[in-house]
C-alpha positions as CSV (number, residue, x, y, z in Angstrom):
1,X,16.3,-21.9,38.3
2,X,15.9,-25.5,36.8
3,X,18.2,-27.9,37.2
4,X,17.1,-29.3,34.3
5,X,17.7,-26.5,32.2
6,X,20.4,-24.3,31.5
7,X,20.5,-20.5,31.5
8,X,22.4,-18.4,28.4
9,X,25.2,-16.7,30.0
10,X,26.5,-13.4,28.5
11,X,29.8,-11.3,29.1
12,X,29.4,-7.7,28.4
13,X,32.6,-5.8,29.0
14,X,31.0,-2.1,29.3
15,X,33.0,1.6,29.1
16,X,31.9,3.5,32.4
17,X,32.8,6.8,31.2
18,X,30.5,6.2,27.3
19,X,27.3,7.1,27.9
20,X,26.8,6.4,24.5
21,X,24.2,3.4,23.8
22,X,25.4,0.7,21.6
23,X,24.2,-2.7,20.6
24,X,27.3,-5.6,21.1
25,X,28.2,-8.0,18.9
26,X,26.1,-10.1,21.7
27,X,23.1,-8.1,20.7
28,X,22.8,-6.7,24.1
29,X,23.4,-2.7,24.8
30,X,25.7,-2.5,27.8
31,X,25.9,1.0,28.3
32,X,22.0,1.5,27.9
33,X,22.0,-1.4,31.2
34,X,25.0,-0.1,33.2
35,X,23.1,3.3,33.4
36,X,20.4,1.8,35.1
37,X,22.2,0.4,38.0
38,X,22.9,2.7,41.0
39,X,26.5,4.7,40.4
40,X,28.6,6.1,42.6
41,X,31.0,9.3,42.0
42,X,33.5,7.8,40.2
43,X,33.5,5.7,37.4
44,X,34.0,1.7,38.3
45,X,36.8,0.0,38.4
46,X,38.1,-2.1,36.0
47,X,36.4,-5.4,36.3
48,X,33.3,-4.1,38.6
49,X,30.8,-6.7,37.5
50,X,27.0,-6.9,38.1
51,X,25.2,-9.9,37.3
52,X,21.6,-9.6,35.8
53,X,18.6,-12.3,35.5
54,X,16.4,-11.7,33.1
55,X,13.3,-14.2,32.5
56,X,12.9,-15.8,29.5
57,X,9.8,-17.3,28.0
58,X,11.7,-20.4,26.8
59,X,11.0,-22.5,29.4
60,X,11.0,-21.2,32.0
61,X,14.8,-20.2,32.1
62,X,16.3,-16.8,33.0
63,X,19.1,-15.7,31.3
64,X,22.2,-14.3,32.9
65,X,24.0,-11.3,32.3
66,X,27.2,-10.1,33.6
67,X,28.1,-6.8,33.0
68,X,31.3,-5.8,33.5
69,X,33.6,-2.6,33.7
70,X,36.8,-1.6,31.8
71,X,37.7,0.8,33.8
72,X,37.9,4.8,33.2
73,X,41.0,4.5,31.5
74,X,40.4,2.5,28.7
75,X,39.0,5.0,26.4
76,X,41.3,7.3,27.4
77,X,43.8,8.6,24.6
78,X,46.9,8.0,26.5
79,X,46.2,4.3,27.4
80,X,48.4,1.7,25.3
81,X,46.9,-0.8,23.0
82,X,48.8,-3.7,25.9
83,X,47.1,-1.9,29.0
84,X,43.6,-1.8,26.6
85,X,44.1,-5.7,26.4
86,X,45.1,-6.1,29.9
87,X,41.9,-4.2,30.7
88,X,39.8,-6.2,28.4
89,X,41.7,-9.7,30.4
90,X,40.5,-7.7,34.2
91,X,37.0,-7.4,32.9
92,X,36.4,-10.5,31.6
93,X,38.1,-12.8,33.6
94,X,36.2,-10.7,36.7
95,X,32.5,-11.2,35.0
96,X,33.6,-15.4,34.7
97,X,34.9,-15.5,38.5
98,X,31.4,-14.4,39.5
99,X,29.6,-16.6,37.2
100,X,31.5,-19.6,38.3
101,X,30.7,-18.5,41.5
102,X,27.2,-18.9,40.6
103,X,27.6,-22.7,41.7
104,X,26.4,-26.0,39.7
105,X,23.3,-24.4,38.2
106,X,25.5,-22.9,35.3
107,X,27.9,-25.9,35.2
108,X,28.6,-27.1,31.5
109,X,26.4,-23.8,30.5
110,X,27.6,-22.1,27.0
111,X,29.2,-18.5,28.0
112,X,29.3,-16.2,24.8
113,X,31.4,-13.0,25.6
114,X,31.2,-9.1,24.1
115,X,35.3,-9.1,23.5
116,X,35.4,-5.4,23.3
117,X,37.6,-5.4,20.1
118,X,40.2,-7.8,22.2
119,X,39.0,-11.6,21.3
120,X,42.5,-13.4,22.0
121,X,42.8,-11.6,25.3
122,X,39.1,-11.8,26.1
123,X,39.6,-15.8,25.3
124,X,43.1,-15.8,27.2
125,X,41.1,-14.7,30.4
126,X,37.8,-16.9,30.0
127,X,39.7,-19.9,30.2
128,X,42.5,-18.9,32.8
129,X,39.5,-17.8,35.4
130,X,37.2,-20.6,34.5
131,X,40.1,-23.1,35.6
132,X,40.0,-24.7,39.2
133,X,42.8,-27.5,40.5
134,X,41.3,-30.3,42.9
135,X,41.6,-33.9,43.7
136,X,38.5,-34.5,46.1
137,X,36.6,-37.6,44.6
138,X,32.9,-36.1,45.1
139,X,32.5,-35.4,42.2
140,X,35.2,-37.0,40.7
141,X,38.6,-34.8,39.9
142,X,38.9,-34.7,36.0
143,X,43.1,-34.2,37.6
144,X,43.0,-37.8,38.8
145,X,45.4,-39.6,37.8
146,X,42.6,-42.4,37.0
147,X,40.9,-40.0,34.8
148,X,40.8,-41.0,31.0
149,X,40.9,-37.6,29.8
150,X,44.0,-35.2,29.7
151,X,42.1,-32.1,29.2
152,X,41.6,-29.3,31.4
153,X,37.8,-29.9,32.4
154,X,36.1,-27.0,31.6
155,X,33.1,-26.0,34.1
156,X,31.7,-23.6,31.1
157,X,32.3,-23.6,26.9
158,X,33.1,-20.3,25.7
159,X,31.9,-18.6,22.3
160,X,33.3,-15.2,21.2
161,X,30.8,-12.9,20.5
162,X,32.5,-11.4,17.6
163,X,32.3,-14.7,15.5
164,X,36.0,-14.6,15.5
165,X,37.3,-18.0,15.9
166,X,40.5,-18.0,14.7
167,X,41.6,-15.4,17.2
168,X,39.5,-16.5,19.6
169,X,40.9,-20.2,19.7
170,X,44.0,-18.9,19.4
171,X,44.0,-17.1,22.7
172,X,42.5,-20.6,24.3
173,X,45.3,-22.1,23.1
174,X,47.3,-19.7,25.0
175,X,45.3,-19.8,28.2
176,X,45.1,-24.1,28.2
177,X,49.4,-23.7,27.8
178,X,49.3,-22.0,31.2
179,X,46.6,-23.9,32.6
180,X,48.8,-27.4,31.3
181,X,51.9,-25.8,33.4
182,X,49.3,-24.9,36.7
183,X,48.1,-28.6,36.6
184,X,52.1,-29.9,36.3
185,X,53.1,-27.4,39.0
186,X,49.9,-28.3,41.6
187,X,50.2,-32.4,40.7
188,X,51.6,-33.5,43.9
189,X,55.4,-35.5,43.3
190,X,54.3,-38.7,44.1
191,X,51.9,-38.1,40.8
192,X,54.6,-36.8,39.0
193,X,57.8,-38.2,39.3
194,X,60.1,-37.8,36.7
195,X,59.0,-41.1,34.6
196,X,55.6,-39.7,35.4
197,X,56.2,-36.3,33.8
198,X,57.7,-37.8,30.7
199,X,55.0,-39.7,30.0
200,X,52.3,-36.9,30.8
201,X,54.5,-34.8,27.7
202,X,54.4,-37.6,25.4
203,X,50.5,-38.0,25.9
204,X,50.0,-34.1,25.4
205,X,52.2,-34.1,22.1
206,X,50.2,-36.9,20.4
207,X,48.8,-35.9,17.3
208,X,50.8,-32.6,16.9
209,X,52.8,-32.5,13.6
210,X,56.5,-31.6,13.7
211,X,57.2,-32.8,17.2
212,X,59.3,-35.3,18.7
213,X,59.9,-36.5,22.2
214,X,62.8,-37.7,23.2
215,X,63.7,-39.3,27.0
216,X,67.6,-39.7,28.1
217,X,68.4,-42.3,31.3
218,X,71.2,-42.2,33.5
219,X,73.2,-44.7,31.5
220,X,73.2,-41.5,28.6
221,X,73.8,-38.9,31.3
222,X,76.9,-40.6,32.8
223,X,78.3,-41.5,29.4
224,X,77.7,-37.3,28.7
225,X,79.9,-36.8,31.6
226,X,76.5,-34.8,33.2
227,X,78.2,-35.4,37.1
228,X,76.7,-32.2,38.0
229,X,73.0,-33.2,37.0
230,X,73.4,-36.8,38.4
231,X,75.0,-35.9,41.5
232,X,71.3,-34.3,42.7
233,X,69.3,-37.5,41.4
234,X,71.8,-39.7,43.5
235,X,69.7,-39.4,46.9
236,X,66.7,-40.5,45.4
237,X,65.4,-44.0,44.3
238,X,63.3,-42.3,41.5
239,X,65.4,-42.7,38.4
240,X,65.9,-39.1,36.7
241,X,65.2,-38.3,33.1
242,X,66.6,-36.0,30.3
243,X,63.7,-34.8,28.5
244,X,63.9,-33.4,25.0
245,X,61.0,-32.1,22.8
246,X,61.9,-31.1,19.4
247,X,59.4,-28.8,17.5
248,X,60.6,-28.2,13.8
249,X,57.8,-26.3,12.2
250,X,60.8,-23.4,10.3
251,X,60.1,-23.6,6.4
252,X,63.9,-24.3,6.9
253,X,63.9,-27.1,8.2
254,X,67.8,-27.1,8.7
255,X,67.5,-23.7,10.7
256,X,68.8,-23.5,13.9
257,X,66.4,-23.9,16.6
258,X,65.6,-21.4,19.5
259,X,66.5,-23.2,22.8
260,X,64.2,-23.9,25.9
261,X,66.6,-24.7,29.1
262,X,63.9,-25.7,31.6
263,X,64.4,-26.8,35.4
264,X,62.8,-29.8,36.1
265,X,63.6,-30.6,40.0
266,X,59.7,-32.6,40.9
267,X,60.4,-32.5,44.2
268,X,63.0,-30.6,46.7
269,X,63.4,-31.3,49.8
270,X,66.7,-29.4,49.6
271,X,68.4,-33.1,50.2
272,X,70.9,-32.7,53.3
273,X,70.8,-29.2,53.4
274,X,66.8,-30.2,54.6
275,X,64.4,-27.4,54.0
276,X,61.9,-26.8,56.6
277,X,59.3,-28.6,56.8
278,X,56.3,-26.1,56.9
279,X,55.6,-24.8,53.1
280,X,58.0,-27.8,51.7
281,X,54.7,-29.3,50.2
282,X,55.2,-26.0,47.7
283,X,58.3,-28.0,46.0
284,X,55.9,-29.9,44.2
285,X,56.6,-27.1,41.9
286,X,59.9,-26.8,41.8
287,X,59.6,-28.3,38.3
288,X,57.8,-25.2,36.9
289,X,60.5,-24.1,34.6
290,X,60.1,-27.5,32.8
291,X,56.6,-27.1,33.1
292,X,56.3,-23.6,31.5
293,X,59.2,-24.4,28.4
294,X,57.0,-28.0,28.3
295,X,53.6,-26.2,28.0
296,X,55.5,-23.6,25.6
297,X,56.1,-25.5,23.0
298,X,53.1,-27.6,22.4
299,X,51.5,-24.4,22.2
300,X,54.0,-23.2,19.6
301,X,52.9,-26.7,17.4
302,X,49.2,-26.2,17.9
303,X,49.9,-22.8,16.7
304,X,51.7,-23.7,13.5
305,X,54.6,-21.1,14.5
306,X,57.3,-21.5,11.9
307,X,60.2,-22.0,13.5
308,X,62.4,-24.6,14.6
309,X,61.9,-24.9,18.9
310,X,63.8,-27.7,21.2
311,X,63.4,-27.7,24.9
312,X,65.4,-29.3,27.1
313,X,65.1,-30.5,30.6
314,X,66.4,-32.4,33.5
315,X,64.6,-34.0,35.6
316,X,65.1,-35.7,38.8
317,X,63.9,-35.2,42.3
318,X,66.6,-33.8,45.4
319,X,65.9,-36.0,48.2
320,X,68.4,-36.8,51.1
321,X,68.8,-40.8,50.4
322,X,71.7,-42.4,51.7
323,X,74.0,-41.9,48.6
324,X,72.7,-38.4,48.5
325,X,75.5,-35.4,47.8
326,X,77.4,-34.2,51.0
327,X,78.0,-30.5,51.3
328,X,81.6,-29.9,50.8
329,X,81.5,-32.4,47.8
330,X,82.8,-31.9,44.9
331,X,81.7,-33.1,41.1
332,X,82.6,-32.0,37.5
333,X,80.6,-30.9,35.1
334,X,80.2,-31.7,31.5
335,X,82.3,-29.2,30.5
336,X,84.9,-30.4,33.1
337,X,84.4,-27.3,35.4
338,X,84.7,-28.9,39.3
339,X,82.0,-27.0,41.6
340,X,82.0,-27.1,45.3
341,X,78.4,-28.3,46.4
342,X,78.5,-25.9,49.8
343,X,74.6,-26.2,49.8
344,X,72.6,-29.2,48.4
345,X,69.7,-27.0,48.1
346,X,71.1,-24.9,45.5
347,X,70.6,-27.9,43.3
348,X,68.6,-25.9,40.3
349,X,71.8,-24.5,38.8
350,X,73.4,-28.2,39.1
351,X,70.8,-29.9,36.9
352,X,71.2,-26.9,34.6
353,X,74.8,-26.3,34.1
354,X,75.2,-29.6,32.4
355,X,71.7,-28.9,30.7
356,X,72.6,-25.4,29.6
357,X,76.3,-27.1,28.2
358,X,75.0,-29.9,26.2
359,X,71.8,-27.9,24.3
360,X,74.8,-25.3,23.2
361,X,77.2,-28.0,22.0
362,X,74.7,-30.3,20.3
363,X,72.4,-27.5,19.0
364,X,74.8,-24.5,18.5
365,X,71.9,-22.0,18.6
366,X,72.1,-18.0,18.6
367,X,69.6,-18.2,21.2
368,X,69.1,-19.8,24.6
369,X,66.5,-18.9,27.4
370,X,66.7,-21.2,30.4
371,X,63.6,-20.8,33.2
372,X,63.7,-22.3,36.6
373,X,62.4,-21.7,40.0
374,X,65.7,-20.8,41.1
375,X,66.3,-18.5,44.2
376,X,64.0,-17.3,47.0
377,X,66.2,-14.5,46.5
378,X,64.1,-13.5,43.9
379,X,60.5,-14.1,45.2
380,X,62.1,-11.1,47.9
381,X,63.2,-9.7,45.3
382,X,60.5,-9.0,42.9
383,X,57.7,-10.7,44.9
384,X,54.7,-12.0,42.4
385,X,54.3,-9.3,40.3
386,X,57.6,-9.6,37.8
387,X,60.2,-12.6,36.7
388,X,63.2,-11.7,36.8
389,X,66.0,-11.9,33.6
390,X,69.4,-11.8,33.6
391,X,71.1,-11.6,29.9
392,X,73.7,-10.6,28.6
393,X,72.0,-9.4,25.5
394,X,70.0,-6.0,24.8
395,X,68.2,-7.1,22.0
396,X,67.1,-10.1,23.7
397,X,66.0,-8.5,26.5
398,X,63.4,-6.1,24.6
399,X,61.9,-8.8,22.5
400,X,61.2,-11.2,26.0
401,X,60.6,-7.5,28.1
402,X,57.6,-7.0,25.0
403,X,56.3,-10.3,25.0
404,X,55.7,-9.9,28.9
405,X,53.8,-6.4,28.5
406,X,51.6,-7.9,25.3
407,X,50.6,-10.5,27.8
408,X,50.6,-8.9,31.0
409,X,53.1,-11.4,31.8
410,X,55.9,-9.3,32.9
411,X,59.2,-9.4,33.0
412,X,62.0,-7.5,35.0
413,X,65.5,-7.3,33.9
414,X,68.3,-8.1,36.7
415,X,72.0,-7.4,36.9
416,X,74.1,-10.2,35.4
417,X,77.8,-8.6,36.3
418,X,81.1,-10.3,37.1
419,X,81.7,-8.0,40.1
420,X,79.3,-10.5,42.0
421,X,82.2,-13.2,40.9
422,X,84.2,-13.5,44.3
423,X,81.2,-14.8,45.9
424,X,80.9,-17.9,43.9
425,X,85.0,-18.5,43.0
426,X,86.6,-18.3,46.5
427,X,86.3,-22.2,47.1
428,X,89.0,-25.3,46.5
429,X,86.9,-25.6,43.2
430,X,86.6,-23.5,40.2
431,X,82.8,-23.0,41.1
432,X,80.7,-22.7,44.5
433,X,77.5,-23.4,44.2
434,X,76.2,-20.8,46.7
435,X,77.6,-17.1,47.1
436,X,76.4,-16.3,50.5
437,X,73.2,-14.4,51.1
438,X,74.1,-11.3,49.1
439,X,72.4,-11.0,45.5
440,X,71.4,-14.5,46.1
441,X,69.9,-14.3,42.6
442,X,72.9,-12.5,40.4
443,X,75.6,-15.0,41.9
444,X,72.9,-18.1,40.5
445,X,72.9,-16.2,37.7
446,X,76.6,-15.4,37.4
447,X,77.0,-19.8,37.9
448,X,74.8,-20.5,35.1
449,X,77.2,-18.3,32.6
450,X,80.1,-20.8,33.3
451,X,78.5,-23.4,31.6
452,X,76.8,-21.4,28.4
453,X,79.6,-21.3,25.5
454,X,80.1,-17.8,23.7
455,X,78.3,-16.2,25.9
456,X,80.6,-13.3,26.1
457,X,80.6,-10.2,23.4
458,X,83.4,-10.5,20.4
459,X,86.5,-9.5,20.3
460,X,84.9,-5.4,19.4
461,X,82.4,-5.6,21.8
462,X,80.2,-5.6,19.5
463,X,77.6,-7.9,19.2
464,X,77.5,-11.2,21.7
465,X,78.1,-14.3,20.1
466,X,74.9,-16.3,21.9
467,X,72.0,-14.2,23.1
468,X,71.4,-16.2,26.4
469,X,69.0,-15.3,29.3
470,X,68.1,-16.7,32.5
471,X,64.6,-16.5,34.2
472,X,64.4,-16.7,37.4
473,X,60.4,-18.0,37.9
474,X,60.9,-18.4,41.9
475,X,58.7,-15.5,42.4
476,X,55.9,-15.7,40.3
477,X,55.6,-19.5,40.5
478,X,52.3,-18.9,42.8
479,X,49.9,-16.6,43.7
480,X,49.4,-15.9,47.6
481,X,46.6,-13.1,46.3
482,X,43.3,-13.8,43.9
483,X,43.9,-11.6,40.9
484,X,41.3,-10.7,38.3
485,X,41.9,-14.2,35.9
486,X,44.1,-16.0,38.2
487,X,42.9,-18.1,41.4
488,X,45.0,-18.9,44.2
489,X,47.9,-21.4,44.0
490,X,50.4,-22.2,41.0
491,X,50.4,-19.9,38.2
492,X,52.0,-21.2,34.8
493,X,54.1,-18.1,34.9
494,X,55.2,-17.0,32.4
495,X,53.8,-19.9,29.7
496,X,52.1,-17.0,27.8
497,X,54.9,-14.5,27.5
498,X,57.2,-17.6,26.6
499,X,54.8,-18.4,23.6
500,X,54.8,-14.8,22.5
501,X,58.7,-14.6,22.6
502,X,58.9,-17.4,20.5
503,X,56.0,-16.2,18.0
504,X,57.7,-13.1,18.0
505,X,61.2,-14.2,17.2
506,X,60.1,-15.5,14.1
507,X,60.3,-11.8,12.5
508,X,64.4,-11.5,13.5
509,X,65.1,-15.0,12.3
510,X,63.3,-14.3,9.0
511,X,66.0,-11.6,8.6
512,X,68.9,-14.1,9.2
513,X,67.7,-16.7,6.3
């Protein structure tokens, strides 16, 4: 193959079970080729992929074709339209791991994809398996902090074969949301400190309409009365931040806003309560709820969702500096509750109580969802598969719980109950910031209520006065195994189900007005 010049790349998702010939949108008949490779008893798994070469006389090139399976189940009458998609995500991002594993020669080549019917999830898929996070200089890493481009560097451009843009460029817009949170989450902390993050958000915003970045200091924070925020940023020399991102694209523009709670620790070294060393590097990412609300919603902007969306997030680093929080301290809150810090490692829910507070007392929404990387409790838990909720609303629950399954980005709801109380209310203050070992994740959970106003139902028990839900992101935060769109290392999770929730919340709030 010349170096000189490229291949054209084609993406044929194929039916095992059809032995039906048909022409795709790509001109190419998928079935008529998959029959002529050798097939074993059963029909191939979903994303089973063969590449082909076929010679061309245009100069010499050889055009590449990857043909890849959907599985036996997709045409089967019983399959859901979000397990079809999901399918349609396993074959394509399959076909794009091989050709990427195909090596320089189809570099910077145009990939045009069959997209089965499916073109946002085909696109979501393309773009998530084409993506690839280094910092080795030969060649240069586009993640460089020296590099004069923000964008994701894209090894391949992508063309659906449908001629559907719109939907098509939609899903990309879906998959680069992720892929901004992967590249936040793998930056290493000394690349993105707090100041460093802010800045990093204002860049990505420019140019989108409706948006508005606003950064807090400490004088603000103290003046707020946030004690239980500041008191983790106090062992470290890096100044901390309050991050706001306002994104007012409602026809109302007075309409109350859905709130993003995100947890935005850049580093943890679990201060004096130390962490152990090996794996420690992996708190890099401890930020990853700020980077999934962040990524969230300048997606939600690009997309021209009308609503009204602010996120808000702390950020500071928990290091064990010499003014750093003792265990057995004890700080207030900005809603005056005093909490016991037994363990300076259970920072998250410090930063957030004071962040969950405030967006409910400045904002007064009907709607708050914070996401952090809270509790290994959870990655034992739930392991990588599902992120876990705790709510205290139904109705919230099955719009995030079908957001997840649209997008294969799947949630799992949690108890939030107040028999888990004792753990966390035996101390000399009115909160502890740990609850033992036991349900490590429902007495986090149970801490965050404190500090979310109206959270409870009304007086009939009726309907709860602030639909709030917590999502616990420690588990799914990276992937230990290669899946079928998603390489090893941070995920993103759950950007995309995050940007569905939203998109889909639109619908119930168009009731309200």
């Amino acid at each position: 193959m010349s170096s000189l010049v490229k291949p054209a790349v084609y993406v044929v998702p194929v039916d095992p079970t059809s032995s039906s010939s048909s022409t795709s949108d790509l001109g190419i008949d998928g079935a008529k080729l998959w029959s002529t490779l050798p097939q074993g008893a059963k029909p191939a798994k979903a994303g089973t992929t063969h590449i082909l070469y076929k010679p061309s006389q245009n100069n010499g090139k050889s055009d590449i074709t990857a043909l890849t399976s959907l599985g036996p189940s997709f045409s089967k009458p019983h399959t859901s339209v979000d397990a079809r998609r999901e399918l349609v995500r396993t074959a394509v991002g399959k076909a794009v791991q091989q050709i990427k594993g195909l090596g320089e020669g189809v570099n910077g080549t145009e990939v045009l994809v069959d997209v089965s019917g499916e073109t946002q999830a085909a696109a979501v898929a393309a773009y998530l398996a084409a993506y690839s996070f280094n910092l080795k200089t030969d060649p240069p890493s586009p993640y460089s902090p020296s590099s004069s481009s923000l964008n994701s560097p894209e090894k391949f451009s992508f063309k659906a074969g449908d001629g559907k843009s719109g939907e098509w460029d939609e899903g990309k817009v879906y998959a680069d949301a992720q892929n901004l949170a992967r590249t936040l989450m793998e930056l290493p902390a000394n690349m993105l400190t707090p100041t460093l993050f802010v800045e990093r958000i204002r860049k990505e915003s420019e140019g989108l309409n409706g948006v508005e970045v606003i950064a807090r200091d400490r004088e603000w924070a103290e003046k707020k009365g946030m004690h239980s925020f500041l008191s983790v940023s106090n062992g470290t020399s890096e100044p901390p931040k309050f991050l706001e991102i306002h994104y007012r694209g409602a026809t109302i523009k007075s309409e109350t806003p859905l709130i993003l709670v995100g947890k935005g620790i850049t580093f943890d070294s679990g201060g004096i309560s130390l962490k152990p060393s090996a794996g420690m590097k992996l708190m890099r990412a401890d930020m990853g709820g700020a980077a999934t609300v962040c990524a969230t919603v300048l997606a939600v902007a690009k997309l021209k969702i009308p609503i009204n969306l602010t996120v808000v997030t702390p950020l500071t680093e928990n290091m064990p500096g010499p003014s750093a929080s003792k265990p057995g301290d004890i700080v207030y809150a900005m809603n005056g509750m005093s909490i016991e810090i037994d363990n300076t490692d259970a920072e998250g829910r410090l930063v957030l109580a004071d962040a969950l507070y405030y967006a409910c007392k400045e904002y007064k929404p009907d709607t708050i969802v914070d996401v952090a990387t809270l509790t290994g409790a959870m990655d034992i838990a739930l392991g990588e598969i599902y992120t876990g909720v705790f709510t205290n609303s139904d109705s919230l629950w099955a719009e995030l719980n079908g957001a997840g399954e649209r997008e294969h980005d799947r949630f799992w709801r949690m108890p939030l109950s107040e028999d888990y109380a004792p753990q966390i209310r035996g101390s000399n203050a009115d909160l502890c910031n740990t609850g033992g070992k036991p349900a490590g994740s429902c007495t986090a959970a149970l801490f965050l209520k404190s500090f979310v106003p109206d959270v409870d139902a009304d007086a009939e028990g009726e309907q709860e006065k602030l639909r709030w839900a917590h999502v616990d992101m420690a588990g799914t935060m990276e992937a230990t195994r290669k899946g079928p769109y998603q390489e090893l290392g941070m995920t993103g999770r759950p950007t995309r189900a995050l940007i569905e929730f939203v998109r889909s919340s639109v619908q119930r709030r168009e009731g309200q007005y």
